[in-house]
Jmol script that loads the backbone (N, CA, C; Angstrom):
load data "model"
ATOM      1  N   UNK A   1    -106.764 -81.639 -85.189  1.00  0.00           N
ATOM      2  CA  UNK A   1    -106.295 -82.989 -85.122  1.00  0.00           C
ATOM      3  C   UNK A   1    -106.744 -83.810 -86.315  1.00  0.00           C
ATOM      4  N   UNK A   2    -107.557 -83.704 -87.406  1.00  0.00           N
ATOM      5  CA  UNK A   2    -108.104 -84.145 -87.906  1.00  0.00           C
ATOM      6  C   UNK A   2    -107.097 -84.393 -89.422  1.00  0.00           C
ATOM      7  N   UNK A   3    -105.847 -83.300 -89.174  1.00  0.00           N
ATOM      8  CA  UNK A   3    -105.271 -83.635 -90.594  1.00  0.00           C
ATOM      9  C   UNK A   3    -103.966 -84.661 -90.227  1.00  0.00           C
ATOM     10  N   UNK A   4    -103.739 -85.098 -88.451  1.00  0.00           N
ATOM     11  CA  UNK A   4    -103.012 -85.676 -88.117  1.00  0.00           C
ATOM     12  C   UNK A   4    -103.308 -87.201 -88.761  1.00  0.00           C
ATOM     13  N   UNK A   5    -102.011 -88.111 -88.763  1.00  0.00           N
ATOM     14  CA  UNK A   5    -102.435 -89.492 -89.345  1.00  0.00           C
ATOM     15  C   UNK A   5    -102.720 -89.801 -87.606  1.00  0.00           C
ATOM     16  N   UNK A   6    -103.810 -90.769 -87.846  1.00  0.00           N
ATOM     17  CA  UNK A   6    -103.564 -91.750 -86.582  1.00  0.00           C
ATOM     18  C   UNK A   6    -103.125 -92.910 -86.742  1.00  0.00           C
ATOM     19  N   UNK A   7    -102.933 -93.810 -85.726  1.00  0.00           N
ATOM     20  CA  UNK A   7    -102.382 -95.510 -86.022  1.00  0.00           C
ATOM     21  C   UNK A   7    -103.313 -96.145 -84.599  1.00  0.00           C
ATOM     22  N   UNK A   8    -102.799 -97.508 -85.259  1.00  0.00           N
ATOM     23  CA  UNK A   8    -103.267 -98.335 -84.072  1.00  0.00           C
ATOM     24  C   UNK A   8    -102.389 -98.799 -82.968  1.00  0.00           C
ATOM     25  N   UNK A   9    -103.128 -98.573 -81.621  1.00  0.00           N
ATOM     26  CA  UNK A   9    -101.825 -98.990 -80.647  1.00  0.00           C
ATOM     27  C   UNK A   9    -102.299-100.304 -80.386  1.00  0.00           C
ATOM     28  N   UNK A  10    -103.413-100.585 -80.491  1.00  0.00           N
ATOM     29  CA  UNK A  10    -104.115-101.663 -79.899  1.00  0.00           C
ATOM     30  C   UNK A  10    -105.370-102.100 -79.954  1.00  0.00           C
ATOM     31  N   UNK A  11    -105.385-103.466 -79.579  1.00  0.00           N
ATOM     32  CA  UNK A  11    -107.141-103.530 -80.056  1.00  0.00           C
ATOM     33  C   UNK A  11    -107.757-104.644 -78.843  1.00  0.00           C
ATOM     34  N   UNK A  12    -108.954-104.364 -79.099  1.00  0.00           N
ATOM     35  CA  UNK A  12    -110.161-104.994 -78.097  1.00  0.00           C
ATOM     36  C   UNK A  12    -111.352-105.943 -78.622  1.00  0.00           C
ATOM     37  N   UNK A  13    -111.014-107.139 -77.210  1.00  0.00           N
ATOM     38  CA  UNK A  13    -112.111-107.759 -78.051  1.00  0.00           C
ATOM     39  C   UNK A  13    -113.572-107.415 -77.216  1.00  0.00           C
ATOM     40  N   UNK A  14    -114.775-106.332 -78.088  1.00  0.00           N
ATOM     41  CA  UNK A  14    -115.515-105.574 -77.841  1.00  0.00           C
ATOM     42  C   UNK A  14    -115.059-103.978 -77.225  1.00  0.00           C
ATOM     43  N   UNK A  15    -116.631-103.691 -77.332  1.00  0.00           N
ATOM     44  CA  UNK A  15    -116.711-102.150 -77.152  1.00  0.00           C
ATOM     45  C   UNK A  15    -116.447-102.040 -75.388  1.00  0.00           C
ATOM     46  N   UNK A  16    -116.733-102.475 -74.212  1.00  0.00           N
ATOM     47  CA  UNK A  16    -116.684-102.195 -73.533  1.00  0.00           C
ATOM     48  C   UNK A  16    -115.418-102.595 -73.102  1.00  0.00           C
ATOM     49  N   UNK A  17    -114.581-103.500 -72.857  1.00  0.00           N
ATOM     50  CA  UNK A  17    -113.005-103.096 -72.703  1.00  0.00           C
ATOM     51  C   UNK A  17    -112.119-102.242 -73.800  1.00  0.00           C
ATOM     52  N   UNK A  18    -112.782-101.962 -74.559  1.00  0.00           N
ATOM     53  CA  UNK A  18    -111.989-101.053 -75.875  1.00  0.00           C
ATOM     54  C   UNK A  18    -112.330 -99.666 -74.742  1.00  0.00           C
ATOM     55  N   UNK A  19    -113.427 -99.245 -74.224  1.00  0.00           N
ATOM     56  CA  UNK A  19    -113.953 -97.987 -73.368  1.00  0.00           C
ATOM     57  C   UNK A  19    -113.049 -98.057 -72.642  1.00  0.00           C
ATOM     58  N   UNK A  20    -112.709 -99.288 -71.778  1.00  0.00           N
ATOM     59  CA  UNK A  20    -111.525 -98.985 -70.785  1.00  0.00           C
ATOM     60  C   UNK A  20    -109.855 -98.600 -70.644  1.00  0.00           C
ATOM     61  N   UNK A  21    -109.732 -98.998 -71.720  1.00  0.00           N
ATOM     62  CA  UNK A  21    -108.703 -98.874 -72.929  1.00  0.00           C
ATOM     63  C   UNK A  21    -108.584 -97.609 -73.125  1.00  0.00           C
ATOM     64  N   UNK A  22    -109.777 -96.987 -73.356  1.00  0.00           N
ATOM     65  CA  UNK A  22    -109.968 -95.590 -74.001  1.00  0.00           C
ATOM     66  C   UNK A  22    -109.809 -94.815 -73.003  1.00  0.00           C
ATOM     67  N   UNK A  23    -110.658 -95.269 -71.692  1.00  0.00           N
ATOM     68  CA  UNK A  23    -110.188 -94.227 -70.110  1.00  0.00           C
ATOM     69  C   UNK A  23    -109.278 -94.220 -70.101  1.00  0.00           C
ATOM     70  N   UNK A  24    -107.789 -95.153 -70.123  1.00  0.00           N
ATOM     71  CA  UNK A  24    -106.913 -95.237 -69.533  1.00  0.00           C
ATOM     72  C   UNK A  24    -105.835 -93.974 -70.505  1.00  0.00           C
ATOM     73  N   UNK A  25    -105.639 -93.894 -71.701  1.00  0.00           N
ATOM     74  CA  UNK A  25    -105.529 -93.355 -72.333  1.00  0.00           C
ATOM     75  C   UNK A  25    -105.247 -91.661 -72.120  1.00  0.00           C
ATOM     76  N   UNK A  26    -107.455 -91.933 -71.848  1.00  0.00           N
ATOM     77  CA  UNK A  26    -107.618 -90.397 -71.783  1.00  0.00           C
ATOM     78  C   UNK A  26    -107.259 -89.916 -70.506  1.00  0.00           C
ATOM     79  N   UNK A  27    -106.832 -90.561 -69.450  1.00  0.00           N
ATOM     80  CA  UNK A  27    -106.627 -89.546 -68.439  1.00  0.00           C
ATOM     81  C   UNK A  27    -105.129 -89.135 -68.348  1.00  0.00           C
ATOM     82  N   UNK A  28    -104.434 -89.962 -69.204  1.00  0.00           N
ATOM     83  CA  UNK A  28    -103.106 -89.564 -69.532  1.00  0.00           C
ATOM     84  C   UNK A  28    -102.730 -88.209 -70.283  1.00  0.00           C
ATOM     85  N   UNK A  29    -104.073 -88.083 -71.112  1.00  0.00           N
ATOM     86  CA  UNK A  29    -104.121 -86.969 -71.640  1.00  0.00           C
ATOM     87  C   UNK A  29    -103.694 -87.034 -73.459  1.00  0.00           C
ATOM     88  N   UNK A  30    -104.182 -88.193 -73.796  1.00  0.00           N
ATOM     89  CA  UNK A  30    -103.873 -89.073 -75.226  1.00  0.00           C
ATOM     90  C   UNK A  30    -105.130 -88.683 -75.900  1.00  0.00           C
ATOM     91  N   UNK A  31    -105.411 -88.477 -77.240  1.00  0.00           N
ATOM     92  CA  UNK A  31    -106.807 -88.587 -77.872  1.00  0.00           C
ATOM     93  C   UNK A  31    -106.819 -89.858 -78.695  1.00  0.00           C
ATOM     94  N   UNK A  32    -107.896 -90.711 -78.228  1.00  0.00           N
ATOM     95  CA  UNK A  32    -107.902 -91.805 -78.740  1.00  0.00           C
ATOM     96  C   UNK A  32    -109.208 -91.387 -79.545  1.00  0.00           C
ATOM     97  N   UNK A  33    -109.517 -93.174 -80.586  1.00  0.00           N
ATOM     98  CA  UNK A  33    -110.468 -92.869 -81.351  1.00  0.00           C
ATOM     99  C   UNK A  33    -110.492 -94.491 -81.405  1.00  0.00           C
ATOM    100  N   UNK A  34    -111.243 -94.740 -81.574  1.00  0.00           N
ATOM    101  CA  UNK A  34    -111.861 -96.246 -81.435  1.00  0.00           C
ATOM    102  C   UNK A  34    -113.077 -96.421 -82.948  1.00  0.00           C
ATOM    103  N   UNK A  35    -112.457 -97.422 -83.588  1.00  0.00           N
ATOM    104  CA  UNK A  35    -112.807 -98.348 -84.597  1.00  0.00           C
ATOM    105  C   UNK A  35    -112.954 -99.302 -84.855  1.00  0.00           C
ATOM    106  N   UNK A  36    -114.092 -99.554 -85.244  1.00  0.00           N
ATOM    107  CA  UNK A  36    -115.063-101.359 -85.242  1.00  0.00           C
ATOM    108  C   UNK A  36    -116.378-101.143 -86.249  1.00  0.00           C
ATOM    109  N   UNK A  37    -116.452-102.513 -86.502  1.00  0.00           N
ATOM    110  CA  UNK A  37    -117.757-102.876 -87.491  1.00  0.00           C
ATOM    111  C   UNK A  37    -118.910-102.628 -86.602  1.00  0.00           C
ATOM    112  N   UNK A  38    -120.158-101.625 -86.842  1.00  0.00           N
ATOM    113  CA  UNK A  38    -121.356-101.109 -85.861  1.00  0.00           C
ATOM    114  C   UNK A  38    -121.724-102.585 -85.954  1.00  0.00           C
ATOM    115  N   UNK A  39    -121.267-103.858 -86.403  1.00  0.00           N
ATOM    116  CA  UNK A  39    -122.661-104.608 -86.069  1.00  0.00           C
ATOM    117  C   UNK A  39    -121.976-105.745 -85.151  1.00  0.00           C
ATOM    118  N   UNK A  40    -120.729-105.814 -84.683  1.00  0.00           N
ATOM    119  CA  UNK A  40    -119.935-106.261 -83.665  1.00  0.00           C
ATOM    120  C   UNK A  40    -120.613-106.022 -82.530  1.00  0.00           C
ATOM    121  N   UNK A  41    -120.791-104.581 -82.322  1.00  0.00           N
ATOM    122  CA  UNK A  41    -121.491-103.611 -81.168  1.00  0.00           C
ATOM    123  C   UNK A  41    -122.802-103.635 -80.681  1.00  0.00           C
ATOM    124  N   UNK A  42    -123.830-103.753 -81.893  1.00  0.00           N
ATOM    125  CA  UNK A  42    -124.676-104.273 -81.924  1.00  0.00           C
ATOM    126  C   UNK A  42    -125.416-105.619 -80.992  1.00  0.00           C
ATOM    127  N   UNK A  43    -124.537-106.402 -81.954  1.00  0.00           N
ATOM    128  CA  UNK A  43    -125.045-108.071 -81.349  1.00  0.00           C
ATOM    129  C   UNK A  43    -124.070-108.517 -80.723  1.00  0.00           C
ATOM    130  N   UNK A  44    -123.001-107.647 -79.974  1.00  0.00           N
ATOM    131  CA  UNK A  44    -122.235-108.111 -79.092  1.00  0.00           C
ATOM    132  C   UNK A  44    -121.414-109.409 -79.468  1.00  0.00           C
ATOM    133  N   UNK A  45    -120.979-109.099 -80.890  1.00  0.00           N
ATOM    134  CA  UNK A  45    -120.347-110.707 -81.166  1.00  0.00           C
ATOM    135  C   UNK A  45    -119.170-110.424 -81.704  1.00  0.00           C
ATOM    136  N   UNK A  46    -118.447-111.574 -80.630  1.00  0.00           N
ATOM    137  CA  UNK A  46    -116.751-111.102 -80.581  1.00  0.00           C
ATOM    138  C   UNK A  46    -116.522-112.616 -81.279  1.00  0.00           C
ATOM    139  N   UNK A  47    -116.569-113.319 -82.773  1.00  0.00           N
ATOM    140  CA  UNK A  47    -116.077-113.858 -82.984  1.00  0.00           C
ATOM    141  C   UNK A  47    -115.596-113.789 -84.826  1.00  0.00           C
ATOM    142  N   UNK A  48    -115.033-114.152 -85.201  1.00  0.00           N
ATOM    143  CA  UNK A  48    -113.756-113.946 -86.534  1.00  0.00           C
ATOM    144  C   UNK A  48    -113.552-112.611 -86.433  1.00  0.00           C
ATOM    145  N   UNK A  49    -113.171-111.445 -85.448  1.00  0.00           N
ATOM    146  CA  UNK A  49    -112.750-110.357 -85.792  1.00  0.00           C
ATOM    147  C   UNK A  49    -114.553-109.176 -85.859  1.00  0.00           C
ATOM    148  N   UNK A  50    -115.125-109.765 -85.831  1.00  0.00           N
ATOM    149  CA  UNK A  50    -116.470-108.867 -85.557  1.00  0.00           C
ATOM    150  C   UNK A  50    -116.642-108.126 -84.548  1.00  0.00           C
ATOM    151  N   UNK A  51    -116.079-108.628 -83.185  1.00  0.00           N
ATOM    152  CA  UNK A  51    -116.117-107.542 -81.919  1.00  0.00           C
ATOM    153  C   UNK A  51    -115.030-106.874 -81.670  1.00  0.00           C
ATOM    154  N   UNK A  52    -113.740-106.885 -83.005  1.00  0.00           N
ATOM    155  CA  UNK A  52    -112.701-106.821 -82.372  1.00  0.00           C
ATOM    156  C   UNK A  52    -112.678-104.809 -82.662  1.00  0.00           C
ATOM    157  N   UNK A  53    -112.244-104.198 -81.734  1.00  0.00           N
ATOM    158  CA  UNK A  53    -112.319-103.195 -81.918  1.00  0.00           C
ATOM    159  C   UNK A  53    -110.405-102.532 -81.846  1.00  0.00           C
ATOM    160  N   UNK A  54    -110.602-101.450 -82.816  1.00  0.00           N
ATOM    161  CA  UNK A  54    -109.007-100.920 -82.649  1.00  0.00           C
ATOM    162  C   UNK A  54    -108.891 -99.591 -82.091  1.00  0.00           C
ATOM    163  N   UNK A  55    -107.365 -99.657 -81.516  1.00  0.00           N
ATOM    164  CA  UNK A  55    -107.412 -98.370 -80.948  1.00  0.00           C
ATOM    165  C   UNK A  55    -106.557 -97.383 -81.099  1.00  0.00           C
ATOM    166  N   UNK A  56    -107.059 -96.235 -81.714  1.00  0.00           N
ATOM    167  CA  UNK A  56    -106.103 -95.214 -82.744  1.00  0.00           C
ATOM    168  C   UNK A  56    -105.623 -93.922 -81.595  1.00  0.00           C
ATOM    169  N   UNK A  57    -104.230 -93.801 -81.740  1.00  0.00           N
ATOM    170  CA  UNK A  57    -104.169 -92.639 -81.540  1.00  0.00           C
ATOM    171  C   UNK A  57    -102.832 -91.611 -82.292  1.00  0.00           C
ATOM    172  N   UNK A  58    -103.243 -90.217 -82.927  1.00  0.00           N
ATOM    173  CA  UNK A  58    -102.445 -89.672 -83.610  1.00  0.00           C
ATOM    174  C   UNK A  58    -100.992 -90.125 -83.209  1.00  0.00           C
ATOM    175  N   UNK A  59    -100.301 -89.783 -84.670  1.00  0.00           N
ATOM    176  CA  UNK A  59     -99.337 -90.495 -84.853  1.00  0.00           C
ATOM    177  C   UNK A  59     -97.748 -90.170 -83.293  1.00  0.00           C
ATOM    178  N   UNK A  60     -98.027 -88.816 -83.211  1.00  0.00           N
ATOM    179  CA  UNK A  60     -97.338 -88.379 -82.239  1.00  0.00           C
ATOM    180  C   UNK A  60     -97.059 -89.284 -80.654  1.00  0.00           C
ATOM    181  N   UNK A  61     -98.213 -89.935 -80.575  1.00  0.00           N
ATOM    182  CA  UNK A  61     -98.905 -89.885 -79.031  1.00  0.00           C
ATOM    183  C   UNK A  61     -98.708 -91.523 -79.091  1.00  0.00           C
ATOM    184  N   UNK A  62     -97.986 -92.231 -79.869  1.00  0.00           N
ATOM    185  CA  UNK A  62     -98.074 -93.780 -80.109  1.00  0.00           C
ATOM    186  C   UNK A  62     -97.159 -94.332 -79.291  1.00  0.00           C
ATOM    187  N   UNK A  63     -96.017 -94.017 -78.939  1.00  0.00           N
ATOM    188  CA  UNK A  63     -94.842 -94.333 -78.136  1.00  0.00           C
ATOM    189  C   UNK A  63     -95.561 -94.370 -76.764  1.00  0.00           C
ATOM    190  N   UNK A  64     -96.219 -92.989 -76.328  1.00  0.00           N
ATOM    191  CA  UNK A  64     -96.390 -92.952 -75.013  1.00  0.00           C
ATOM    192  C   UNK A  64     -97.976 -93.791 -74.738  1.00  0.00           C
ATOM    193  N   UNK A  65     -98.618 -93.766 -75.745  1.00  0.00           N
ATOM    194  CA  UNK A  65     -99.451 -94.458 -75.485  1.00  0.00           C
ATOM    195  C   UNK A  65     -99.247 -96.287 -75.308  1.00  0.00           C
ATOM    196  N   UNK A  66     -98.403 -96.438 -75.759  1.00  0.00           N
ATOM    197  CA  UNK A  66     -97.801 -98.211 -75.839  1.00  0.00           C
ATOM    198  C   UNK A  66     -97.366 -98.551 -74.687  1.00  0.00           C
ATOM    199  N   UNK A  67     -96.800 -97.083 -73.611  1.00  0.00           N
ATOM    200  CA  UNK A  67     -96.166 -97.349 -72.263  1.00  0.00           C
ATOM    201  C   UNK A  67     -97.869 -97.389 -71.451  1.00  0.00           C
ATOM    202  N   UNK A  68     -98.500 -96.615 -71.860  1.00  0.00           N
ATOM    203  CA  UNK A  68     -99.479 -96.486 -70.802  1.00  0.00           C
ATOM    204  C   UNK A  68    -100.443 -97.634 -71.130  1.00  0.00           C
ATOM    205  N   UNK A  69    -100.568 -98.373 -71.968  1.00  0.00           N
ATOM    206  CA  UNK A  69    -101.329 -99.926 -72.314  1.00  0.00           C
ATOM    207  C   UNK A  69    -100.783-101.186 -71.695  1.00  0.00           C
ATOM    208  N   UNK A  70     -99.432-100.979 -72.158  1.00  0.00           N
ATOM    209  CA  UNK A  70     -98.390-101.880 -71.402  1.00  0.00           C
ATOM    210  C   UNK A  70     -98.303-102.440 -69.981  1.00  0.00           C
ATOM    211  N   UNK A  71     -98.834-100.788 -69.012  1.00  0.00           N
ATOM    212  CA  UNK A  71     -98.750-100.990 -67.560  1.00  0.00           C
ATOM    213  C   UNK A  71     -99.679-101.885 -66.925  1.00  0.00           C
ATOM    214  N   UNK A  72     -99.559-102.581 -66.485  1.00  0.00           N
ATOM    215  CA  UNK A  72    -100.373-103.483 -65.667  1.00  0.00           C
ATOM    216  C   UNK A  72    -100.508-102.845 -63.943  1.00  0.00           C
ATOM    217  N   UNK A  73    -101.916-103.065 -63.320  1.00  0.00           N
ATOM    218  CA  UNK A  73    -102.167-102.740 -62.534  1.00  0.00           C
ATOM    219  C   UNK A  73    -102.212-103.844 -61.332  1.00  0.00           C
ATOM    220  N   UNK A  74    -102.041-103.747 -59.978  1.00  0.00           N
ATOM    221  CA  UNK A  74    -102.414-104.720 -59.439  1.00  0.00           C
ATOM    222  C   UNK A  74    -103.271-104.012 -58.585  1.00  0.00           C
ATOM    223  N   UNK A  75    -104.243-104.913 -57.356  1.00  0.00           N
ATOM    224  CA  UNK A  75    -105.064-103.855 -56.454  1.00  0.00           C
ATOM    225  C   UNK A  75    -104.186-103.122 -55.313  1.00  0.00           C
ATOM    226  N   UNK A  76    -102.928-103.073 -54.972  1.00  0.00           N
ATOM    227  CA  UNK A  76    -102.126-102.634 -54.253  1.00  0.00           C
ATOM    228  C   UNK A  76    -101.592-101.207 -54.655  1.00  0.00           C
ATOM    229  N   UNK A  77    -101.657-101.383 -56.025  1.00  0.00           N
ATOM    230  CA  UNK A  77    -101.190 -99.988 -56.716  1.00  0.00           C
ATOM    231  C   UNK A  77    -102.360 -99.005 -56.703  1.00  0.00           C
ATOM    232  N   UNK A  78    -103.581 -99.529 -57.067  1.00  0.00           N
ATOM    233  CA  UNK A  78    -104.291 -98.316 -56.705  1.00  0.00           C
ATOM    234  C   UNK A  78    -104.646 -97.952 -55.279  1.00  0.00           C
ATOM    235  N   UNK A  79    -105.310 -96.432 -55.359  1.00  0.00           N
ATOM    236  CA  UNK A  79    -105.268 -95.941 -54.045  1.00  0.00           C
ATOM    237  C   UNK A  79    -107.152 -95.627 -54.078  1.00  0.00           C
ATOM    238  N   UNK A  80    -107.689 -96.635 -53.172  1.00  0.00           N
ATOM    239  CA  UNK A  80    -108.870 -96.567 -52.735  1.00  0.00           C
ATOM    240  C   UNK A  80    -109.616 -95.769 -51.544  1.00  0.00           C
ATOM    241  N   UNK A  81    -110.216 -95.042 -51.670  1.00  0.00           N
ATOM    242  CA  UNK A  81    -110.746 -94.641 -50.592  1.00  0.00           C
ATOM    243  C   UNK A  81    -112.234 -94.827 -49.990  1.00  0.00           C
ATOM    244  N   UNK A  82    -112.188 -95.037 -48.318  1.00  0.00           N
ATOM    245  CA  UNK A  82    -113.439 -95.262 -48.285  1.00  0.00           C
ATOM    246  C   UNK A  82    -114.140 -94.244 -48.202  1.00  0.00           C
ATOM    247  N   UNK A  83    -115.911 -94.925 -49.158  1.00  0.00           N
ATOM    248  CA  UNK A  83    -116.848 -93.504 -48.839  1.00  0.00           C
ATOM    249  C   UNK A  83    -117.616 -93.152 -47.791  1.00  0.00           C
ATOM    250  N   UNK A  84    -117.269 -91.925 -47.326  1.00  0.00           N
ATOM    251  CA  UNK A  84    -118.392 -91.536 -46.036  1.00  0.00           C
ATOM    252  C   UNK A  84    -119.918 -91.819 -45.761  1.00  0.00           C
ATOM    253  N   UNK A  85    -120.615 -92.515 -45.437  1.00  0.00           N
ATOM    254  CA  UNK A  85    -121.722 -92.706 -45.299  1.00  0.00           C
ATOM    255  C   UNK A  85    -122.425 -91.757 -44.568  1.00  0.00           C
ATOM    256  N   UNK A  86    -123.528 -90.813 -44.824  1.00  0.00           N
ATOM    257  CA  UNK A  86    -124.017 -89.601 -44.233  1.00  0.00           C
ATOM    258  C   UNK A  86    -124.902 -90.310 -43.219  1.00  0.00           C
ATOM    259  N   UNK A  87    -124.928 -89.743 -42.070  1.00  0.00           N
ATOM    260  CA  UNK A  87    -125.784 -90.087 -40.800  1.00  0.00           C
ATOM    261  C   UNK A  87    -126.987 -89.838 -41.476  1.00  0.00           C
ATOM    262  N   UNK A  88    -127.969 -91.008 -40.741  1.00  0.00           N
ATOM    263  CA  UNK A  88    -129.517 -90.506 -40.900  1.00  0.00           C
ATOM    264  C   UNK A  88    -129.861 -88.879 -40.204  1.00  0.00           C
ATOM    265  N   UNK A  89    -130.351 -88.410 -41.267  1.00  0.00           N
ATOM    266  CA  UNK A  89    -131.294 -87.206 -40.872  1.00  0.00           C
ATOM    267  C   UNK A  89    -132.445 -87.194 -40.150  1.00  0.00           C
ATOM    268  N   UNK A  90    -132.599 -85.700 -39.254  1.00  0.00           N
ATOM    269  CA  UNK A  90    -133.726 -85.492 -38.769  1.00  0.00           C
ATOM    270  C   UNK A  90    -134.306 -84.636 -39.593  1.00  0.00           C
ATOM    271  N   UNK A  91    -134.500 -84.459 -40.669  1.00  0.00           N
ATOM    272  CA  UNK A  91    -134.681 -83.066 -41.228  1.00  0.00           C
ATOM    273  C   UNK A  91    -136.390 -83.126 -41.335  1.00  0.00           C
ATOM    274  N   UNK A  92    -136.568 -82.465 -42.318  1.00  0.00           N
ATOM    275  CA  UNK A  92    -138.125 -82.323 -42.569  1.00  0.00           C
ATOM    276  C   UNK A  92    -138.637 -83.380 -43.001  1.00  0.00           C
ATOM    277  N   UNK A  93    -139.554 -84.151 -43.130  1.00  0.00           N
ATOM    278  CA  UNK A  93    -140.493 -85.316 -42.996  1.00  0.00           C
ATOM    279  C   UNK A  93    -140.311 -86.410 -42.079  1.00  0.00           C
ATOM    280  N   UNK A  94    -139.244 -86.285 -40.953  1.00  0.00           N
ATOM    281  CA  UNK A  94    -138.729 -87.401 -40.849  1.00  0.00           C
ATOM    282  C   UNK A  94    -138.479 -86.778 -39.014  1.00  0.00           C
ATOM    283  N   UNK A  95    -138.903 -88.223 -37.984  1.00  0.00           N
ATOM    284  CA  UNK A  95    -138.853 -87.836 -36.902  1.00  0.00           C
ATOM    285  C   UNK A  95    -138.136 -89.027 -36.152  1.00  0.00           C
ATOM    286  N   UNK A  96    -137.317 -89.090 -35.610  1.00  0.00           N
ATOM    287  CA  UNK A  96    -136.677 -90.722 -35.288  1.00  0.00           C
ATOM    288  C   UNK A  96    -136.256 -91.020 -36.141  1.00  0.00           C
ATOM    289  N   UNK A  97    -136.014 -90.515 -37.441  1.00  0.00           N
ATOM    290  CA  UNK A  97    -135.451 -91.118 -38.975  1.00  0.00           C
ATOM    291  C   UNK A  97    -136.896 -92.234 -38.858  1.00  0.00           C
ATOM    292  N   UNK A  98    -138.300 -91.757 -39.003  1.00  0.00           N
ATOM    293  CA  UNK A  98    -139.324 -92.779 -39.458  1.00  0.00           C
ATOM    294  C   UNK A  98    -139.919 -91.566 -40.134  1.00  0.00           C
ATOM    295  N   UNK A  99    -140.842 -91.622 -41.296  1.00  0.00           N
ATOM    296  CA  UNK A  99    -141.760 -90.924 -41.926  1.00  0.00           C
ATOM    297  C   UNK A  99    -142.642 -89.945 -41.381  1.00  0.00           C
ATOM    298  N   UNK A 100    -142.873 -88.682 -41.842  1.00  0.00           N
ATOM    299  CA  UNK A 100    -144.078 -88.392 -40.897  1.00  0.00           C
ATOM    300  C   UNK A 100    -145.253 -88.650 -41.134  1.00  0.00           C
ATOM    301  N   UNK A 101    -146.285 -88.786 -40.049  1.00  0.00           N
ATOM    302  CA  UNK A 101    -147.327 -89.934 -40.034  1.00  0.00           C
ATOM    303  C   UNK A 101    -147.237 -90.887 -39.444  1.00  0.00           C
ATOM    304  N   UNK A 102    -145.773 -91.683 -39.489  1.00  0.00           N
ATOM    305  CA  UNK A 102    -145.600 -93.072 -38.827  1.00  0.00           C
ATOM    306  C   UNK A 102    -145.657 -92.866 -37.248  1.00  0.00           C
ATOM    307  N   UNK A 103    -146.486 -93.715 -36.958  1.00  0.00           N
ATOM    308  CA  UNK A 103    -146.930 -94.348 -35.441  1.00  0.00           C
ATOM    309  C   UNK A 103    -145.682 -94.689 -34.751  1.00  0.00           C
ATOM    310  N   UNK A 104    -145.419 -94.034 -33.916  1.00  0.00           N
ATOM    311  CA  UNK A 104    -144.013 -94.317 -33.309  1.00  0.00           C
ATOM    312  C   UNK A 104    -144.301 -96.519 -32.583  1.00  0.00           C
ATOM    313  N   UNK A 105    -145.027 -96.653 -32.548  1.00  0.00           N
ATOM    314  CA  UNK A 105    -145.438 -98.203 -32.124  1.00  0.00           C
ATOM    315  C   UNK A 105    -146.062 -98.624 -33.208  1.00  0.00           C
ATOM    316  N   UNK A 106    -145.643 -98.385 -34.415  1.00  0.00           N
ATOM    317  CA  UNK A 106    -145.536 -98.988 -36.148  1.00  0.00           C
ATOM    318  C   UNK A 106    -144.391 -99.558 -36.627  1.00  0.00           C
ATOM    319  N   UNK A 107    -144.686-101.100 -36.324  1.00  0.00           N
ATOM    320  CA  UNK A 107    -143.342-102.185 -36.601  1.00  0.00           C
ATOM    321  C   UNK A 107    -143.216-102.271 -37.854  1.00  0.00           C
ATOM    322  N   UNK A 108    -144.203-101.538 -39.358  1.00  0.00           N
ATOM    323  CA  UNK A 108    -143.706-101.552 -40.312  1.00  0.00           C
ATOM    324  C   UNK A 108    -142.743-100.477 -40.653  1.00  0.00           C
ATOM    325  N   UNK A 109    -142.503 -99.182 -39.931  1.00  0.00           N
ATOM    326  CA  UNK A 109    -141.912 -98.382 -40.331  1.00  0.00           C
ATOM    327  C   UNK A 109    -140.616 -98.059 -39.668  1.00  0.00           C
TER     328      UNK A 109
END
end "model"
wireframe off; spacefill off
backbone 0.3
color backbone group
């Protein structure tokens, strides 16, 4: 990939929505590459173009990458799931789910 040209599809103001930028990208299956002044990043300063970061991807992958920047999400579109919370254990150290040692009539434990 390295003798490919890249371009810019887009740019960010800072490194951490430029990252998100960059997920979105990569799970499409795009190789991005992200470019900025190290001292934007640094001191976190997004002003005359110092935090602004750009976002490259070979020349091929620019069309489809412009659709996948483009898309806007709402919270309805994604699909959330809830996480299972594991029951308290009885396992080894632990009796009533309290410590072992603890005084079963021990209101700190």
């Amino acid at each position: 990939m390295d003798g490919e040209r890249w371009q810019v599809v887009g740019t960010a103001q800072g490194v951490i929505k430029a990252r998100i930028l960059e997920g979105r990208l990569e799970a499409e299956g795009i190789p991005v590459r992200l470019q900025y002044e190290p001292i934007g990043a640094i001191y976190a300063i997004t002003v005359d173009g110092l935090g602004e970061v750009q976002i490259l991807v070979p020349e091929i992958w620019v069309e489809h990458a412009g659709r996948v920047l483009a898309k806007e999400y709402a919270e309805e579109d994604l699909e959330w799931q809830e996480e299972q919370q594991p029951a308290p254990s009885t396992g080894p150290g632990l009796q009533s789910g309290k410590p072992r040692g603890a005084k079963e009539d021990d209101p700190s434990s």
